[in-house]
N, CA, C and O atoms as a CHARMM CRD file, in Angstrom:
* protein
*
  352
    1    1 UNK  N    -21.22300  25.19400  34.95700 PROA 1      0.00000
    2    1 UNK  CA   -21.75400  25.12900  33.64100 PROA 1      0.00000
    3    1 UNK  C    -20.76200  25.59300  32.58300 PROA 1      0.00000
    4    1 UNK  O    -20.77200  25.33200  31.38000 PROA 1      0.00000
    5    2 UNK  N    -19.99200  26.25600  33.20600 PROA 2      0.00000
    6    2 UNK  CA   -19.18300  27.12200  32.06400 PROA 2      0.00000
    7    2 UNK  C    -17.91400  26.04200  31.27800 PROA 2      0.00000
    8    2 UNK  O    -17.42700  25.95200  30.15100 PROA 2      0.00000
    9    3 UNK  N    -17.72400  25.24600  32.76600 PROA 3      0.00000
   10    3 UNK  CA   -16.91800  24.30900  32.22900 PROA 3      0.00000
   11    3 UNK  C    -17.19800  23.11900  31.57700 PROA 3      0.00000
   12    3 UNK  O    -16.27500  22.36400  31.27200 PROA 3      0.00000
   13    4 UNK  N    -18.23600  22.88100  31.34900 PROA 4      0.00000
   14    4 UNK  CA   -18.65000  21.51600  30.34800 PROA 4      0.00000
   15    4 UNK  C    -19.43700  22.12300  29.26800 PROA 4      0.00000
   16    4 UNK  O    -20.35700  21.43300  28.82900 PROA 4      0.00000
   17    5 UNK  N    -19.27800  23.10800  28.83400 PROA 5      0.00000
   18    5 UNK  CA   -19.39700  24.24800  27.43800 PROA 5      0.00000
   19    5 UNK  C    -17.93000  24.53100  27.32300 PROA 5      0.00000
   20    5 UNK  O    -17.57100  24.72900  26.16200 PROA 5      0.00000
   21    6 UNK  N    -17.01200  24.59900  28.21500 PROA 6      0.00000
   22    6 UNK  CA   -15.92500  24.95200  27.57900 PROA 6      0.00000
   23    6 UNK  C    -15.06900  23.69400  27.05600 PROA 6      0.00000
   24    6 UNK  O    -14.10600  23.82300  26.30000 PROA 6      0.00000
   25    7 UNK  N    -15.63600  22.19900  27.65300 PROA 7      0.00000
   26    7 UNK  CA   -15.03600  21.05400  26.82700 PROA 7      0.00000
   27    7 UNK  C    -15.10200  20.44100  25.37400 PROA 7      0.00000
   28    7 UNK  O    -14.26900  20.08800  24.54000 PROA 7      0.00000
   29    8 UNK  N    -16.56000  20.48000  25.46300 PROA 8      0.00000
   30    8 UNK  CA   -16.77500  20.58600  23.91700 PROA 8      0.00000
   31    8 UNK  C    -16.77600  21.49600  22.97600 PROA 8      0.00000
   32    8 UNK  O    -17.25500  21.07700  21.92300 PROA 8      0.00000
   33    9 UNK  N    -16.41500  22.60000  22.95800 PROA 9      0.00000
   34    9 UNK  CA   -15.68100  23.28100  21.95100 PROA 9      0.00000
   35    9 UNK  C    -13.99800  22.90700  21.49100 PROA 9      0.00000
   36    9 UNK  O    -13.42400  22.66300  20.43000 PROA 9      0.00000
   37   10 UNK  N    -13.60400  23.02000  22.92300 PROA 10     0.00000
   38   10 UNK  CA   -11.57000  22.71300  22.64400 PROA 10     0.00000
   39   10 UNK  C    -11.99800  21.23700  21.96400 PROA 10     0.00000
   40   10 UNK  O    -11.44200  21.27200  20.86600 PROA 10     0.00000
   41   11 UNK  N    -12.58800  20.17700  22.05300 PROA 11     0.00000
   42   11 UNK  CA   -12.66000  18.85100  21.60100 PROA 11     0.00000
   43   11 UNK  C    -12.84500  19.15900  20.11900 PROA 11     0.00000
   44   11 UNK  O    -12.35800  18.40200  19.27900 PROA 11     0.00000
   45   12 UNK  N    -13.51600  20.21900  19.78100 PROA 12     0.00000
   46   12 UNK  CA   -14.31800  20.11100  18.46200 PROA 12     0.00000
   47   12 UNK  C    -13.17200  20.84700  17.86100 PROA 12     0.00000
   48   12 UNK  O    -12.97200  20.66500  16.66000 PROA 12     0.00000
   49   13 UNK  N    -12.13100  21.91600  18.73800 PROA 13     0.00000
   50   13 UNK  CA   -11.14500  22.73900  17.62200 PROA 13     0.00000
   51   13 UNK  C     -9.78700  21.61400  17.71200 PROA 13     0.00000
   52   13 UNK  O     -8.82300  21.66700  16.94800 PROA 13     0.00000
   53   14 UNK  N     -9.95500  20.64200  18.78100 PROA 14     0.00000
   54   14 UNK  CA    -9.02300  19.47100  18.52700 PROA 14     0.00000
   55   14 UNK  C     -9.18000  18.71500  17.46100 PROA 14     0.00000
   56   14 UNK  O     -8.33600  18.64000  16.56800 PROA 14     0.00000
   57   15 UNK  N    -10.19900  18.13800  17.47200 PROA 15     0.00000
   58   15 UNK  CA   -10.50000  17.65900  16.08400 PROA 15     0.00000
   59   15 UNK  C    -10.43900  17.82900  14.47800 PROA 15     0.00000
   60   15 UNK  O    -10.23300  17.12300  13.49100 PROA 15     0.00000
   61   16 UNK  N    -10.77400  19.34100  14.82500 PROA 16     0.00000
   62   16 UNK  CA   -10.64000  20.04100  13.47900 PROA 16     0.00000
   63   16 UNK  C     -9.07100  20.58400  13.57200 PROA 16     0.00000
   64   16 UNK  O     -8.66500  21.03700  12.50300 PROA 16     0.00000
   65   17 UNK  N     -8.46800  20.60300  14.27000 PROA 17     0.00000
   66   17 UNK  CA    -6.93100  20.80300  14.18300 PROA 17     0.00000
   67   17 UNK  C     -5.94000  19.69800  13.02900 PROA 17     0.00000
   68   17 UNK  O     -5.26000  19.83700  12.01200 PROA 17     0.00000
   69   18 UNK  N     -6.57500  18.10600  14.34400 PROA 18     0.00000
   70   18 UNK  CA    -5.99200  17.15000  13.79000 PROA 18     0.00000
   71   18 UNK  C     -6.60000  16.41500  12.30400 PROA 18     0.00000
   72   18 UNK  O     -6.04000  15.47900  11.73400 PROA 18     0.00000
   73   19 UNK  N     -7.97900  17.13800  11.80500 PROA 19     0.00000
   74   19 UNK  CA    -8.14400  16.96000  10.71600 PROA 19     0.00000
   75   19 UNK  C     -7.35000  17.41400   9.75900 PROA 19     0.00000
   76   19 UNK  O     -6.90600  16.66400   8.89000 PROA 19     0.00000
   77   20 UNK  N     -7.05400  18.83800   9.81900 PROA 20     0.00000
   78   20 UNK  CA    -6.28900  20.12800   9.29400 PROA 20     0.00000
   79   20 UNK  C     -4.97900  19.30700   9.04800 PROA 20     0.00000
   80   20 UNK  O     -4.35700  19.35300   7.98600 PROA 20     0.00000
   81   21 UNK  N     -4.66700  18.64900   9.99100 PROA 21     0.00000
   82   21 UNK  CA    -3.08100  18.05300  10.14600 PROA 21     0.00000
   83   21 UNK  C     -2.95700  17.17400   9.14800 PROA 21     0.00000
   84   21 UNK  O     -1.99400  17.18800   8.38200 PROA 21     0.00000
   85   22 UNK  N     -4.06800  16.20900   9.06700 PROA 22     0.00000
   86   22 UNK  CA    -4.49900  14.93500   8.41200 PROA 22     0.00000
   87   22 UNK  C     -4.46200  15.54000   6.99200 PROA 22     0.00000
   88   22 UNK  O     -3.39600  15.15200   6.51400 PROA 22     0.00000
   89   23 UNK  N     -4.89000  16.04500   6.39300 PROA 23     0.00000
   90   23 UNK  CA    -5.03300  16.87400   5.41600 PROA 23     0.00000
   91   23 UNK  C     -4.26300  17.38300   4.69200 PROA 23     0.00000
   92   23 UNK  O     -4.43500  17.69900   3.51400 PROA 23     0.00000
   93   24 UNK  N     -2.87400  17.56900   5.67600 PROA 24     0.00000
   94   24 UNK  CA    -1.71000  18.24100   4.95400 PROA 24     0.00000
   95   24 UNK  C     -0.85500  17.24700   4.79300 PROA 24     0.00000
   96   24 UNK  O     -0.11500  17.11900   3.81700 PROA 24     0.00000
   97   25 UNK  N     -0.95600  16.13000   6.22400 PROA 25     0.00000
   98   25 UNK  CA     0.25300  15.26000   5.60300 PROA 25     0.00000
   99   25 UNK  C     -0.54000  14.19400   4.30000 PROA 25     0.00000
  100   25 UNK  O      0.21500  13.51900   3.60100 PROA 25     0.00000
  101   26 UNK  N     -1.60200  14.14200   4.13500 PROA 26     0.00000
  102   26 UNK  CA    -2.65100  13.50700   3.31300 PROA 26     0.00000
  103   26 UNK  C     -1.99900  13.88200   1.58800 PROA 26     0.00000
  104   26 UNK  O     -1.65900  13.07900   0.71900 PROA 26     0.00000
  105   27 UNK  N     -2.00400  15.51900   1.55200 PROA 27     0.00000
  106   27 UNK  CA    -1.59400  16.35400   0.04000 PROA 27     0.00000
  107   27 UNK  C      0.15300  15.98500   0.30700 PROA 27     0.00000
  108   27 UNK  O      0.61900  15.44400  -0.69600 PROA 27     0.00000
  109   28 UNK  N      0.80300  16.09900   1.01800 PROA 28     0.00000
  110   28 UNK  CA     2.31200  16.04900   1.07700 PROA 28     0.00000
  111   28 UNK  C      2.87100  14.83900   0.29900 PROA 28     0.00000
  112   28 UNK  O      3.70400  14.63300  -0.58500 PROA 28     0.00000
  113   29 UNK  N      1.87400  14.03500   1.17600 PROA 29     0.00000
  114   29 UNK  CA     2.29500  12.48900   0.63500 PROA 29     0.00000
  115   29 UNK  C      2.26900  12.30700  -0.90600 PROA 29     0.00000
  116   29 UNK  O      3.03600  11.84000  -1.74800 PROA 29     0.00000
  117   30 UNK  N      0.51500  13.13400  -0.89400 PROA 30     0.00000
  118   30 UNK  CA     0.39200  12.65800  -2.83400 PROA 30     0.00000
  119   30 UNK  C      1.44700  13.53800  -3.33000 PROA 30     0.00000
  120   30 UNK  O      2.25000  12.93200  -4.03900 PROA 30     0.00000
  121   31 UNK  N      1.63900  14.51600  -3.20800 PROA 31     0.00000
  122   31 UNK  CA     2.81800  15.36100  -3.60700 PROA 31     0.00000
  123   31 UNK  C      4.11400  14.76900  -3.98300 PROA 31     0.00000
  124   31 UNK  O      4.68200  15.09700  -5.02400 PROA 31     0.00000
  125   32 UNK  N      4.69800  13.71300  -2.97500 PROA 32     0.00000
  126   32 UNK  CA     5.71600  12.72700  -2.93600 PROA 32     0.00000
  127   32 UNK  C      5.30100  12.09200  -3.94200 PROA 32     0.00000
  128   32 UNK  O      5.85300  12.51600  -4.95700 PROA 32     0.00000
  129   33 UNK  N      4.22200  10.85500  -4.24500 PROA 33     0.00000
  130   33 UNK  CA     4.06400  10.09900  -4.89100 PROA 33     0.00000
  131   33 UNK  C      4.02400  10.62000  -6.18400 PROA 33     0.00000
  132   33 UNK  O      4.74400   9.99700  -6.96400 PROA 33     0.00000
  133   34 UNK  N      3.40000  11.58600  -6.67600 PROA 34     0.00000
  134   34 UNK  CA     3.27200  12.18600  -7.93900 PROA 34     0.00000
  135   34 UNK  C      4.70200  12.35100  -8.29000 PROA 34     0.00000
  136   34 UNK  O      5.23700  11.66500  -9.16100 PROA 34     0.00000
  137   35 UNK  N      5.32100  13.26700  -7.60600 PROA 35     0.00000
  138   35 UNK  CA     7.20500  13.28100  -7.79400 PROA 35     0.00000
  139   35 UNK  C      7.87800  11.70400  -7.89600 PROA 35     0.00000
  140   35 UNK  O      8.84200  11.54100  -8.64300 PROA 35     0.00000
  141   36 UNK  N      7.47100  10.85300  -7.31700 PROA 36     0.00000
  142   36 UNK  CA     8.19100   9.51100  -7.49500 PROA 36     0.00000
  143   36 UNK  C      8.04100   8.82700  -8.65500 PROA 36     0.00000
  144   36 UNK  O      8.95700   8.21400  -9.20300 PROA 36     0.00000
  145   37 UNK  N      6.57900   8.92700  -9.17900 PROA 37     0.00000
  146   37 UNK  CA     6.33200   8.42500 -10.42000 PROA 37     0.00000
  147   37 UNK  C      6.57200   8.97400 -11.72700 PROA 37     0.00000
  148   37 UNK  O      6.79300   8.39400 -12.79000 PROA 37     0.00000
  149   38 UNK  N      6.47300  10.42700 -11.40300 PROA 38     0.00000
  150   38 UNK  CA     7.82000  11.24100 -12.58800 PROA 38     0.00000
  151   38 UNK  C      9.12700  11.02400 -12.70200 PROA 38     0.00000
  152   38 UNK  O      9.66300  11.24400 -13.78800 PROA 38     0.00000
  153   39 UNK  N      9.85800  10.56700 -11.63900 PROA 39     0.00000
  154   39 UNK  CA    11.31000   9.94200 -11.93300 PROA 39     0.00000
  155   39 UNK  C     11.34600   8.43300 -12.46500 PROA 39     0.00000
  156   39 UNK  O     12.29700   7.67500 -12.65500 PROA 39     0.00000
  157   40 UNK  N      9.98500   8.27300 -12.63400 PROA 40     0.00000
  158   40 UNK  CA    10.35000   6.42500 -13.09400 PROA 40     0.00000
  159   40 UNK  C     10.69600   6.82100 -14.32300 PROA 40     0.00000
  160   40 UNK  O     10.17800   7.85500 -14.74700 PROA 40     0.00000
  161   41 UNK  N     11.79400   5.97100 -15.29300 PROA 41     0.00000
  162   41 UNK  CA    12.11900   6.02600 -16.38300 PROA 41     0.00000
  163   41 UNK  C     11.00300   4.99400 -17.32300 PROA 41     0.00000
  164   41 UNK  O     10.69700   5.04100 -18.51400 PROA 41     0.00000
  165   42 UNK  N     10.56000   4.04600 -16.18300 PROA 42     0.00000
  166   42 UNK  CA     9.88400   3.03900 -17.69300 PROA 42     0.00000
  167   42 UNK  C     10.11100   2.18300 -16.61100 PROA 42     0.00000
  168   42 UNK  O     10.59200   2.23700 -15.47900 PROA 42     0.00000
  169   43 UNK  N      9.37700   1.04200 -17.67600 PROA 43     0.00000
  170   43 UNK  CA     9.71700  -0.64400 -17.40100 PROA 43     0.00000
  171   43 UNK  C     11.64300  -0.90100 -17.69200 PROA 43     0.00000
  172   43 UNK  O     12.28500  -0.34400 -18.58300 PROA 43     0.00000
  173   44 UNK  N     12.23200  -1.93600 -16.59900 PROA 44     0.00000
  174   44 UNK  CA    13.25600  -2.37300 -16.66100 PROA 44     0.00000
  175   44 UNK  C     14.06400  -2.55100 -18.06000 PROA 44     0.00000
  176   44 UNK  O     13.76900  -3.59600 -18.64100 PROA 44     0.00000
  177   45 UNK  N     14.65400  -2.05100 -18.46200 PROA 45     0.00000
  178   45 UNK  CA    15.15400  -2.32800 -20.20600 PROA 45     0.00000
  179   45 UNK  C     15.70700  -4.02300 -20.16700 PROA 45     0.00000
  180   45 UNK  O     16.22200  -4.50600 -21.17600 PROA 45     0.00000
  181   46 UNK  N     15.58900  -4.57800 -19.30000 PROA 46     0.00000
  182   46 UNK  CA    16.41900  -6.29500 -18.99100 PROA 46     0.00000
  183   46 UNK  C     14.58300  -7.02700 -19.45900 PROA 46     0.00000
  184   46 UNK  O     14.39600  -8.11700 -20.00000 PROA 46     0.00000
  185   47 UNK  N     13.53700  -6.06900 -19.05700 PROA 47     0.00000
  186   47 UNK  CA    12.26300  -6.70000 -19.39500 PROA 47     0.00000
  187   47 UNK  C     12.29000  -7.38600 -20.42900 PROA 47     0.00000
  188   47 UNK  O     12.10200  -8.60200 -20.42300 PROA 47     0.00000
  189   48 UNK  N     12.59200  -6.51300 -21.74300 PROA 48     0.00000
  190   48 UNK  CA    12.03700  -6.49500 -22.95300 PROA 48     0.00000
  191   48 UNK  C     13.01800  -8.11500 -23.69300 PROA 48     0.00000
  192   48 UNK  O     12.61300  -9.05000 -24.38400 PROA 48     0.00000
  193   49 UNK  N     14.34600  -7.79500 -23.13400 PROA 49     0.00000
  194   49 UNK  CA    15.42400  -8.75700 -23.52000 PROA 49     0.00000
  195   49 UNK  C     14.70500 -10.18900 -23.27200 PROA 49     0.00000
  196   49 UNK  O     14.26100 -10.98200 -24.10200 PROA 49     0.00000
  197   50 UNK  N     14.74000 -10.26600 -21.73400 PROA 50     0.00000
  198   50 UNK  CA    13.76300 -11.36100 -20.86600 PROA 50     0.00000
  199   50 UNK  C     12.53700 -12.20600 -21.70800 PROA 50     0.00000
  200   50 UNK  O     12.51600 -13.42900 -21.85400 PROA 50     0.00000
  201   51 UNK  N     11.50200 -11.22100 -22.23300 PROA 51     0.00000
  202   51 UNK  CA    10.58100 -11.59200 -22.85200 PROA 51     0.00000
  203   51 UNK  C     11.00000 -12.18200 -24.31600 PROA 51     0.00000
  204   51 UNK  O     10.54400 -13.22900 -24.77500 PROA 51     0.00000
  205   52 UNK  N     11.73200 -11.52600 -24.82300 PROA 52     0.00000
  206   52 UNK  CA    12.02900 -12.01100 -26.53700 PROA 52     0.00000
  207   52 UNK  C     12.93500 -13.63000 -25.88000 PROA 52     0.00000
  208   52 UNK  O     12.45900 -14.71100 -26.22600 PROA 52     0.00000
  209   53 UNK  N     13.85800 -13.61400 -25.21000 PROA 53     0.00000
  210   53 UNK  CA    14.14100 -15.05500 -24.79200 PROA 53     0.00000
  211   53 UNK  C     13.27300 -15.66600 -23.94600 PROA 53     0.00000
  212   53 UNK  O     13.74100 -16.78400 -23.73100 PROA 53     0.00000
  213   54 UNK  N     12.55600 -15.56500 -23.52800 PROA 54     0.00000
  214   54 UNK  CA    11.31200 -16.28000 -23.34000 PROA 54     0.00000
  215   54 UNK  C     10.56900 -16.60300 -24.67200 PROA 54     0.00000
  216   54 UNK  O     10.59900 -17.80000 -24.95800 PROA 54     0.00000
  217   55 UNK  N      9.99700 -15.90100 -25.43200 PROA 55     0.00000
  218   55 UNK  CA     9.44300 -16.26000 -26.72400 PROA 55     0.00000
  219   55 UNK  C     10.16100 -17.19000 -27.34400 PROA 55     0.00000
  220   55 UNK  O      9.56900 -18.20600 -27.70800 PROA 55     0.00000
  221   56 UNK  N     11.69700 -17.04200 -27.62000 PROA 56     0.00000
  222   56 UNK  CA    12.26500 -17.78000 -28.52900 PROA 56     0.00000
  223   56 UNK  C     12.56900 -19.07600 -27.78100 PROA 56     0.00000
  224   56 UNK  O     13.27500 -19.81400 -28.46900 PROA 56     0.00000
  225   57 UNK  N     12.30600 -19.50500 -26.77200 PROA 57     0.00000
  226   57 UNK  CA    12.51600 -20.79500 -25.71400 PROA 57     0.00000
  227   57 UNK  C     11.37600 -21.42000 -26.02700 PROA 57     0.00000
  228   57 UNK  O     11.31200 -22.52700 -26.56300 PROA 57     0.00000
  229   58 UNK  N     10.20500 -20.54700 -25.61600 PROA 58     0.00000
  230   58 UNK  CA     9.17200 -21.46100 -26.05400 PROA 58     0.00000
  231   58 UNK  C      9.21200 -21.73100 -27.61700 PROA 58     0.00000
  232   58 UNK  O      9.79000 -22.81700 -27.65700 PROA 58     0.00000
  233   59 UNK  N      8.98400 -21.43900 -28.68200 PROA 59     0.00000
  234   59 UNK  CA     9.45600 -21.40000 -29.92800 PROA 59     0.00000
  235   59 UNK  C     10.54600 -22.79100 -30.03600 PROA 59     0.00000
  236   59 UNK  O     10.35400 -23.81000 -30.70000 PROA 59     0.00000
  237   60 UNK  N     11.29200 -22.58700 -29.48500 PROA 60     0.00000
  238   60 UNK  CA    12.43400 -23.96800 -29.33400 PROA 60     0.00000
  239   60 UNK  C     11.77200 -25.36500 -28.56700 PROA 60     0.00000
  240   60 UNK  O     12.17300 -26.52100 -28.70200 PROA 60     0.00000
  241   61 UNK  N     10.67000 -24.89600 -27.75000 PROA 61     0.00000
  242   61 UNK  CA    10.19200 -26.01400 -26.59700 PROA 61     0.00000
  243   61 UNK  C      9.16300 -26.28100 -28.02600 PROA 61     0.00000
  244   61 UNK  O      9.38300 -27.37200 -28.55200 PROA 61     0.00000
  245   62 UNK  N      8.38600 -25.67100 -28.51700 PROA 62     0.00000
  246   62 UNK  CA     7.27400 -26.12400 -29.27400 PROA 62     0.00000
  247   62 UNK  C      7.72000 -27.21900 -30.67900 PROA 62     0.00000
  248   62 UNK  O      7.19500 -28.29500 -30.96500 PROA 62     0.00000
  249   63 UNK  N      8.94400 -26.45000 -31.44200 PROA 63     0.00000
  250   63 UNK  CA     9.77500 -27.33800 -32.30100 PROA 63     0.00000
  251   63 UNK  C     10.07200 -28.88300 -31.44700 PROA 63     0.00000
  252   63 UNK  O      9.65700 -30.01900 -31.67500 PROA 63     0.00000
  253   64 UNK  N     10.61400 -28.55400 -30.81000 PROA 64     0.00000
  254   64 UNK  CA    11.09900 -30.32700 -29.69100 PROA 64     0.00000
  255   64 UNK  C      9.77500 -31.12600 -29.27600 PROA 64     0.00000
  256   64 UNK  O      9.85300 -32.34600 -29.42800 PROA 64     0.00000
  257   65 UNK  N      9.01600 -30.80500 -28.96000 PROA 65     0.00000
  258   65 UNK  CA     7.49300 -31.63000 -28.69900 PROA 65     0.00000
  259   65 UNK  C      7.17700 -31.73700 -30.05800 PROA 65     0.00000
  260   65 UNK  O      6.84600 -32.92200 -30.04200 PROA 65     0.00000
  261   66 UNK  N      6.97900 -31.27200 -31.62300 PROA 66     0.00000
  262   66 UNK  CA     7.09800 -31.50000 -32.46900 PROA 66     0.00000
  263   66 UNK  C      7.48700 -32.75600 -33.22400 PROA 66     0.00000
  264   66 UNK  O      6.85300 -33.56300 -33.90500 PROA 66     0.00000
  265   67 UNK  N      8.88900 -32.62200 -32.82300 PROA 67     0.00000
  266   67 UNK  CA     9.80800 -33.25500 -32.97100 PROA 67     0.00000
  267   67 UNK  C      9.91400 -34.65700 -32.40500 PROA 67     0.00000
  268   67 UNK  O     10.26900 -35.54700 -33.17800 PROA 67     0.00000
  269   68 UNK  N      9.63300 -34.96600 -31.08000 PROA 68     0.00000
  270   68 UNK  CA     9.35600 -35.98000 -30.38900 PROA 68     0.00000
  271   68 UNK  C      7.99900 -36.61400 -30.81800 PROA 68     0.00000
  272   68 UNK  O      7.67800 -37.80100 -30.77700 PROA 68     0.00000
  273   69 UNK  N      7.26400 -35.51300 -31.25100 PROA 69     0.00000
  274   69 UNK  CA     6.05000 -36.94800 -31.53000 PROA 69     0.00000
  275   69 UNK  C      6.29200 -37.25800 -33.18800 PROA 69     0.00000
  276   69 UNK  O      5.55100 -38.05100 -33.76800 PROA 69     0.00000
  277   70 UNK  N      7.10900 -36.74300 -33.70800 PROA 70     0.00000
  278   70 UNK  CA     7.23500 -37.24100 -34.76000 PROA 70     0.00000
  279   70 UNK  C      8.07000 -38.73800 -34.82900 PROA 70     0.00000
  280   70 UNK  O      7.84000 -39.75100 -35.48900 PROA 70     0.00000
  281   71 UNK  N      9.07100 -38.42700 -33.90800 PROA 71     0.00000
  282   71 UNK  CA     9.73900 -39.47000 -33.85600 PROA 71     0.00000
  283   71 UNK  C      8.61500 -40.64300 -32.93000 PROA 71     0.00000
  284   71 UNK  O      8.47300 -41.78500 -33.36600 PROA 71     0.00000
  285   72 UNK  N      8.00800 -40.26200 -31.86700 PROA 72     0.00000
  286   72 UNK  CA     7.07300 -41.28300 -31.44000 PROA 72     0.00000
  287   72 UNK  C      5.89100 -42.37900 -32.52400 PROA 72     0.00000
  288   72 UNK  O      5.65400 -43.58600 -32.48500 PROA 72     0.00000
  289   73 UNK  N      5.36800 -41.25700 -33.42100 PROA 73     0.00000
  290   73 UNK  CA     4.91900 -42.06900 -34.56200 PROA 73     0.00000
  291   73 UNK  C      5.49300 -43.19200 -35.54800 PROA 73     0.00000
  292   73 UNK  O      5.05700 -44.28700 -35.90500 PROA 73     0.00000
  293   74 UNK  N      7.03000 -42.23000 -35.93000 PROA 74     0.00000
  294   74 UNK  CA     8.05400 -43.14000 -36.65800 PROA 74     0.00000
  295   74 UNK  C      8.40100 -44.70200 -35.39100 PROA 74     0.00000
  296   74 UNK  O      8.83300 -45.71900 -35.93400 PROA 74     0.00000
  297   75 UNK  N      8.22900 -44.73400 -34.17300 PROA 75     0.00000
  298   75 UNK  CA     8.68700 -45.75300 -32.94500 PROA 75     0.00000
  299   75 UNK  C      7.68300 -46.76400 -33.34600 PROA 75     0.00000
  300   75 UNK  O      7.81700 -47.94000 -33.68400 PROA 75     0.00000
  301   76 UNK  N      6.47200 -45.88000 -33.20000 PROA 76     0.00000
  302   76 UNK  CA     5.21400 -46.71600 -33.22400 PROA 76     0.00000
  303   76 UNK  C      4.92000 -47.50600 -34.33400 PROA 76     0.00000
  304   76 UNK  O      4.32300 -48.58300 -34.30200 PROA 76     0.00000
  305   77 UNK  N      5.43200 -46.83800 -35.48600 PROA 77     0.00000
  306   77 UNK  CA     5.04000 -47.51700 -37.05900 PROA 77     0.00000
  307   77 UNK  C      6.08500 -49.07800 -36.62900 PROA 77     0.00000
  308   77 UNK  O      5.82900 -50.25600 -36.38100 PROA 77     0.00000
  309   78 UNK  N      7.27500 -48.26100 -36.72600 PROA 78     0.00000
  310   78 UNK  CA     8.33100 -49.50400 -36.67100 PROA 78     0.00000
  311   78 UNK  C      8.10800 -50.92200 -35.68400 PROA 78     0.00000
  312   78 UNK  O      8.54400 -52.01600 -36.04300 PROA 78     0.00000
  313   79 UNK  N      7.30700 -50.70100 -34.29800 PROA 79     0.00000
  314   79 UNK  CA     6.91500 -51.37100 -33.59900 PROA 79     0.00000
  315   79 UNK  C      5.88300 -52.54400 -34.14200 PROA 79     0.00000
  316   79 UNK  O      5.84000 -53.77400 -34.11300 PROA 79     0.00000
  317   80 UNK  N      4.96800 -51.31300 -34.72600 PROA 80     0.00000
  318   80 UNK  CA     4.16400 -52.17500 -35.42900 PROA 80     0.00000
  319   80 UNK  C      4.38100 -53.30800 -36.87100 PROA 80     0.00000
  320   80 UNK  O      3.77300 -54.35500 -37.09000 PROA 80     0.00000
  321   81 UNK  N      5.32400 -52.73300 -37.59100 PROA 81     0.00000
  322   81 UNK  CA     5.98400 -53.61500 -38.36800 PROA 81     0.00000
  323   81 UNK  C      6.57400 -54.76600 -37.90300 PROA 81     0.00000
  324   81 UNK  O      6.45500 -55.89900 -38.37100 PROA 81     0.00000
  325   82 UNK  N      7.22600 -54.40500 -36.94100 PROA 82     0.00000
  326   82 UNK  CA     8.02300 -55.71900 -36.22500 PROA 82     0.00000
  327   82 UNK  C      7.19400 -56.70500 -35.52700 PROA 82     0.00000
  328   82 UNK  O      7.58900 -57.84900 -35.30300 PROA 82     0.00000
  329   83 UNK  N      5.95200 -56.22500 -35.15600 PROA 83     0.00000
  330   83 UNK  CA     4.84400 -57.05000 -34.25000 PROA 83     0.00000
  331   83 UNK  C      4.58700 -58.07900 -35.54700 PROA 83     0.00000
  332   83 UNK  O      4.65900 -59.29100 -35.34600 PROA 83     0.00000
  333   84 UNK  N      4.20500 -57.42400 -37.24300 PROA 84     0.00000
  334   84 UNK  CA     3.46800 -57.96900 -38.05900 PROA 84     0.00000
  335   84 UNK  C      4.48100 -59.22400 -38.37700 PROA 84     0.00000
  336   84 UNK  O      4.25300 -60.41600 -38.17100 PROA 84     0.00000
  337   85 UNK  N      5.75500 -58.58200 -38.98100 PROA 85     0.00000
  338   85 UNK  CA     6.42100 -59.34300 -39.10200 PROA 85     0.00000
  339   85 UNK  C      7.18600 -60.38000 -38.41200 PROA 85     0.00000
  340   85 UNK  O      8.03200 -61.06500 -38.98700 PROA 85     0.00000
  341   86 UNK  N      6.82100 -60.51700 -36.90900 PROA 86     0.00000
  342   86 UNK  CA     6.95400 -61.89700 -36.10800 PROA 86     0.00000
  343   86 UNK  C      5.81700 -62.42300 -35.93500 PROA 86     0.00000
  344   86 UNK  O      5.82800 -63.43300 -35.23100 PROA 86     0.00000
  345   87 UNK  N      4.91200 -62.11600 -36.30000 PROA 87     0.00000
  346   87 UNK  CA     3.47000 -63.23500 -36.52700 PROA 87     0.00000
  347   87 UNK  C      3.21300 -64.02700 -37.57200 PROA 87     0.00000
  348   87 UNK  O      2.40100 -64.94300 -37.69400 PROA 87     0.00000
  349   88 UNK  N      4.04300 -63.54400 -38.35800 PROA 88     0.00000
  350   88 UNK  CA     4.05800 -64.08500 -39.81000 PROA 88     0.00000
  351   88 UNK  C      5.13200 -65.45500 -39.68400 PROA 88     0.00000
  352   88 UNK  O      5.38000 -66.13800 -40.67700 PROA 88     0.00000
């Protein structure tokens, strides 16, 4: 008897050992992470560059589609002139 009272206790201070364990490497870690995210300086300084030439591309892409249907209208008028004026 003595020995299947003496298993489930060592099981239960095993457990609570490897909880104990769990626990510390659990705080260590956040410990790490908290320290890692204090050395970040920021977002990439190449970000900010990146984005303003991105803006000004699109800005340049939006002028050119602009631009093209303007000239598509001016195609179309002229087309149409030339249709009138060979029916005539």
């Amino acid at each position: 008897m003595s020995t299947s009272r003496a298993g489930p206790p060592d099981l239960v201070q095993q457990l609570l050992t490897e909880r104990r364990e769990l626990l510390v490497a659990n705080e260590r870690l956040r410990m790490e992470l908290e320290e890692l995210r204090a050395r970040e300086v920021g977002p990439d300084p190449r970000l900010r560059r990146l984005e303003d030439e991105n803006a000004r591309l699109r800005q340049e892409l939006a002028a050119a589609r602009t631009q093209v249907e303007t000239f598509e209208v001016g195609v179309q008028k002229a087309v149409a002139q030339l249709e009138a004026e060979l029916e005539t």
